[in-house]
N, C-alpha and C positions, 0 to 999 in steps of 0.2 A: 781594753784600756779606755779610762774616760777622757773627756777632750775639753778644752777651752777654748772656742771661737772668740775670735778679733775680727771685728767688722773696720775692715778697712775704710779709709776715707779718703777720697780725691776728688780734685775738681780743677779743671782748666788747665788738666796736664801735669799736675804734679799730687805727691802723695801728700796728704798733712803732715804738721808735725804731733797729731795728736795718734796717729794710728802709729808709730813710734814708739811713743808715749804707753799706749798700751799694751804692746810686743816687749816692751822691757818690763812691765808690768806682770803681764802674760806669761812668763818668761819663768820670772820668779815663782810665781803662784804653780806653775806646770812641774818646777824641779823639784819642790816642797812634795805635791799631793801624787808623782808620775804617772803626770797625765801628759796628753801631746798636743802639744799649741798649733793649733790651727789659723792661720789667717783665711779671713772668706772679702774675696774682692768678687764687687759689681759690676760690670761695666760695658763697653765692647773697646773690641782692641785692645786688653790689656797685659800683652805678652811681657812688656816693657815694667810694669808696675808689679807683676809676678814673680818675674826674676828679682827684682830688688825683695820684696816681700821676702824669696825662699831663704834669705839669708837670716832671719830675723822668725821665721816658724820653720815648726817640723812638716807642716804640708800647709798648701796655697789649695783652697779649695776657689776653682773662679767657676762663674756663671758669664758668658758674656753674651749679647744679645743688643740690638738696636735700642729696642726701649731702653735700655738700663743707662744709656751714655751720658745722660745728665738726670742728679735724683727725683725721681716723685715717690713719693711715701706709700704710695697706694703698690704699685708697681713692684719697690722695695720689700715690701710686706710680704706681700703675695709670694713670690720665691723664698725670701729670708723664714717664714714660716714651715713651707714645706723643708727647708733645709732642717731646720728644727727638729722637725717632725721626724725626717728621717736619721740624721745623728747622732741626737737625742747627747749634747753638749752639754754638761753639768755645770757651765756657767759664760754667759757669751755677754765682753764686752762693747763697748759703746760709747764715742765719744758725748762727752754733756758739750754740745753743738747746738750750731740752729736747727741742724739735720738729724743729730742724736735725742733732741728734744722731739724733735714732730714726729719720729718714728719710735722711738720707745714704747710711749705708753700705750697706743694703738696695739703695737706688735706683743707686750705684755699682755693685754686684755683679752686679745685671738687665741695666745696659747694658754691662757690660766698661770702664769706665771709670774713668781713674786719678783718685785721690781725695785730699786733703790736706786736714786736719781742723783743725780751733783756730788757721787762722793768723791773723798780727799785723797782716799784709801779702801783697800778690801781684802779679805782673807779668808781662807779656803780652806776647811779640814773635814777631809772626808765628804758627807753632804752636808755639814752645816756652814753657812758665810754667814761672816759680821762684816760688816760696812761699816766707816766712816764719815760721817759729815756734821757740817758745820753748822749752826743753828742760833739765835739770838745774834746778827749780824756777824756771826765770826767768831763771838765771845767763848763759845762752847764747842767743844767736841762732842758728838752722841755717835756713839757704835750701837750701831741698828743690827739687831740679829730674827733670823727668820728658823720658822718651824723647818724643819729637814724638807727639801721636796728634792724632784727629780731632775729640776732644771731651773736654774736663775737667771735674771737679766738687770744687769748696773750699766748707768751711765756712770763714767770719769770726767772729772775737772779738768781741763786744759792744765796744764803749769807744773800738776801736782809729780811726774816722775821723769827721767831722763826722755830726751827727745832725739839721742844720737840713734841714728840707722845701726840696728846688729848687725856683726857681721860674722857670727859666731856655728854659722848653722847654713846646711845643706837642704833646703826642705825642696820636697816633693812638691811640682805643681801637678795639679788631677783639675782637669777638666769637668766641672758636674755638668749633665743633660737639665736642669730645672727650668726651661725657658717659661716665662713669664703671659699673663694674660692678660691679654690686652683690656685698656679700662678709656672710656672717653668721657670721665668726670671729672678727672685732671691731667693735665698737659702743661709741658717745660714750653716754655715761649722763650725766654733770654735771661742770664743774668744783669742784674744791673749795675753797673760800678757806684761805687761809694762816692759820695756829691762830694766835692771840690772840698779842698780842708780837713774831710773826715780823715781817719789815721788808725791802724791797724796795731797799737803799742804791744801785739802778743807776738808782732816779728820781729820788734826793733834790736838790733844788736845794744844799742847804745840810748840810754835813757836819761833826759834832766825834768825831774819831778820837782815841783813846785807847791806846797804846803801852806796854810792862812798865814806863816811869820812873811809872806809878802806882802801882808798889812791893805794893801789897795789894786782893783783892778789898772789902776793906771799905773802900776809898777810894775803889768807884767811883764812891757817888752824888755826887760833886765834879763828875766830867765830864757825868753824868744831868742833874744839877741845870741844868749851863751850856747843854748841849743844847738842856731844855728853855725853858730864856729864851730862845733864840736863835730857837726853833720851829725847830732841827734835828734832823736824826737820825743816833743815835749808829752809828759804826763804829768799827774797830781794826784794829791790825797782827795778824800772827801769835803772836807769844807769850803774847796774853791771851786767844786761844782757846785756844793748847796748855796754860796754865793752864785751862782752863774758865771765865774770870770773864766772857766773853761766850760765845755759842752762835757757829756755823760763818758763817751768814749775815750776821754782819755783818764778815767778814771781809773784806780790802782787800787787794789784790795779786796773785802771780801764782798763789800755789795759795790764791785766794779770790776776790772778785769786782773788775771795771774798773769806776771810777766816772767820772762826768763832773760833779759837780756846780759851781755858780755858783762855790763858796767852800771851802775843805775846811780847816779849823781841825786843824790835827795836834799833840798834844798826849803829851807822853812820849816822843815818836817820834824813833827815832836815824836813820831812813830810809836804809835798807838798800833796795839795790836791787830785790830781788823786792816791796818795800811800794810804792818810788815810780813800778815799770812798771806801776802796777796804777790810779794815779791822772793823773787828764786832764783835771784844774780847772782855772778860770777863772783864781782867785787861791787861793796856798795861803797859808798864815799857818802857823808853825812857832812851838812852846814847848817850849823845852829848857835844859836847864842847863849842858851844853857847847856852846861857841861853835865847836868844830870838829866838832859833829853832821854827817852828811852832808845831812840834811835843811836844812839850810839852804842849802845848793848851789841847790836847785828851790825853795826859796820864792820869794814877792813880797815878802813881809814877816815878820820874825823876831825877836821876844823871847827874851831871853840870860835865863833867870831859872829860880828853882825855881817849879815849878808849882802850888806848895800854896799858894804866897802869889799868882803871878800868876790864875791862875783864880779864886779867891773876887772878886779884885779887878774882874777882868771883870765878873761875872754880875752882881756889885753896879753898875757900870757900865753894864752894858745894861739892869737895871730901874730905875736912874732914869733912862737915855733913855726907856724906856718910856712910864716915869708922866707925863713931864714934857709 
C-alpha cells in the first residue's frame, strides 16, 4: 500500500495548527488514492503528542532522541531522509513555515525529488500530483503539474483547510530506530519571543481589520479603541501597511498572512481579491460606505454606512453590553 507522510509540527509544548491542517488534508487525498496516512513526529518525549496524532492517522511513525527536542534543519534532514529512503512515501507533506521553508528545499535536493512550495491545494492520482498556487499577488491560480516520479514533496499554506484535531481514526504509534548524527555546524541556543506589540493575527479568534477608507494614520485609534472592547486583535488590508500606519504582521491576504479567525470585523475595506483569499472566517461582518464594495459579496453581515459614525457607535454599544 503507498503512504502519505505528514510531517508534524510542534514547538513549546504544543502541536500546531498547521499539522492539523494537513491530517484533514492527508486524510482526504489517502481515502481518494487508498493509501495510508502516516503522521511522522520529531522530537523526544513525545508520547503525549502521538497519541493525539493517532487519532487523526492511520500510523504515527516517531523518532525521538535528544537532539530532535528543538528544530535544526541539518539534524531534521538527516533522519527525515533516511525515513524517505526507507518508506519510500509517494507524497510527504509539509507545513509552508519558517520551519517548512528552511527544510524543504534542502531535504528536496538530498533526495532528487520534485518540490512545490506555498500551495493552496494539491491532488493525487495514482503517481501524477497537480498543485495549486497562487501567482501574480494572488490574482491567479496556476496548478502546477509534474512528470510521474516515485516520490513528491509540497509545502501547504497555513489557512488553506480545516484546522480541527481528527478524531476519526485509531492509528498505530511504531517507534522508528533512525537516531540522528550528530552535527556541530548548527545548534538551538533559545527561542526568542516576538518584541513587545508584535501579534500573531493567524491565532486570533476575533479579528477588527482596518482598510485605507480610515483615510488618516491619526484616525487609527478609532479601530484600536473597537478592537480593544471587543478583546480582538487588530489586522488590515494592504494599503495601511504600504502607508506604514500598521507594521507588516498584521497584514491579511495573499502577500500577508491567512487567517481563520471566529469573526473577522472588516472595516474600510473595499475587499479586493488578494485581501479576501487571505481570510477563512467563521462569520465576516463588513463596514463600508459603498453598498457596491466587493466586500460585501463574502460577508455574513454588512453595514452600508460611514465608518466614523458606525464604529464610535459600536464600541459604545459593546461596553454597555459589557457593563450591563
Amino acid at each position: 500500500m503507498s503512504q502519505i507522510f505528514v510531517l508534524a509540527e510542534h514547538r513549546k509544548g504544543s502541536l500546531r495548527e498547521i499539522t492539523w491542517e494537513m491530517l484533514n488534508k492527508g486524510a482526504e487525498l489517502a481515502s481518494r488514492s487508498g493509501s495510508e496516512l502516516v503522521a511522522v513526529l520529531l522530537g523526544n518525549r513525545m508520547d503525549s503528542f502521538a497519541g493525539e496524532l493517532a487519532h487523526g492517522a492511520d500510523r504515527v511513525l516517531v523518532v525521538e532522541d535528544e537532539q530532535l527536542e528543538n528544530y535544526n534543519s541539518e539534524i531534521y534532514q538527516n533522519v527525515l531522509s533516511r525515513l524517505l529512503s526507507e518508506y519510500e512515501p509517494v507524497l510527504t507533506l509539509i507545513g509552508h513555515t519558517a520551519f517548512g521553508m528552511d527544510l524543504a528545499p534542502s531535504l528536496a535536493a538530498e533526495m532528487g525529488m520534485p518540490l512545490s512550495t506555498d500551495c493552496i491545494d494539491v491532488d493525487l492520482e495514482g503517481d501524477k500530483l497537480t498543485a495549486t498556487r497562487q501567482m501574480y499577488g494572488g490574482k491567479v491560480n496556476a496548478e502546477v503539474s509534474f512528470a510521474p516520479a516515485k516520490q513528491y514533496l509540497v509545502t501547504l499554506r497555513s489557512g488553506m483547510f480545516p484546522a480541527e484535531a481528527a478524531a476519526t481514526k485509531d492509528g498505530k504509534i511504531e517507534k522508528s530506530d533512525f537516531p540522528p548524527s550528530a552535527t556541530d555546524r548548527k545548534k538551538f541556543i533559545e527561542y526568542l519571543e516576538a518584541a513587545i506589540g508584535a501579534v500573531d493575527i493567524t491565532q486570533a479568534d476575533v479579528l477588527v481589520s482596518v482598510g485605507q477608507g480610515i483615510g488618516d494614520i491619526k484616525n487609527m485609534p478609532l479601530v484600536e479603541e473597537l478592537a480593544s472592547s471587543l478583546g480582538a486583535t487588530l489586522s488590515c488590508s494592504r494599503p495601511v501597511v504600504d502607508r506604514k500606519w500598521l507594521p507588516k504582521g498584521h497584514q491579511v491576504g495573499t502577500s500577508g498572512k491567512t487567517v481563520k479567525p471566529k469573526v473577522y470585523l472588516a472595516i474600510g475595506i473595499s475587499g479586493a481579491f488578494q485581501h479576501v483569499a487571505g481570510v477563512k472566517a467563521s462569520t465576516i461582518i463588513a463596514i463600508n460606505k459603498d453598498p457596491k464594495a466587493p466586500i460585501f459579496r463574502v460577508a455574513d453581515y454588512g453595514i452600508v454606512g460611514d465608518l466614523f459614525q458606525v464604529v464610535p457607535l459600536l464600541k459604545d454599544k459593546v461596553t454597555a453590553l459589557k457593563g450591563s
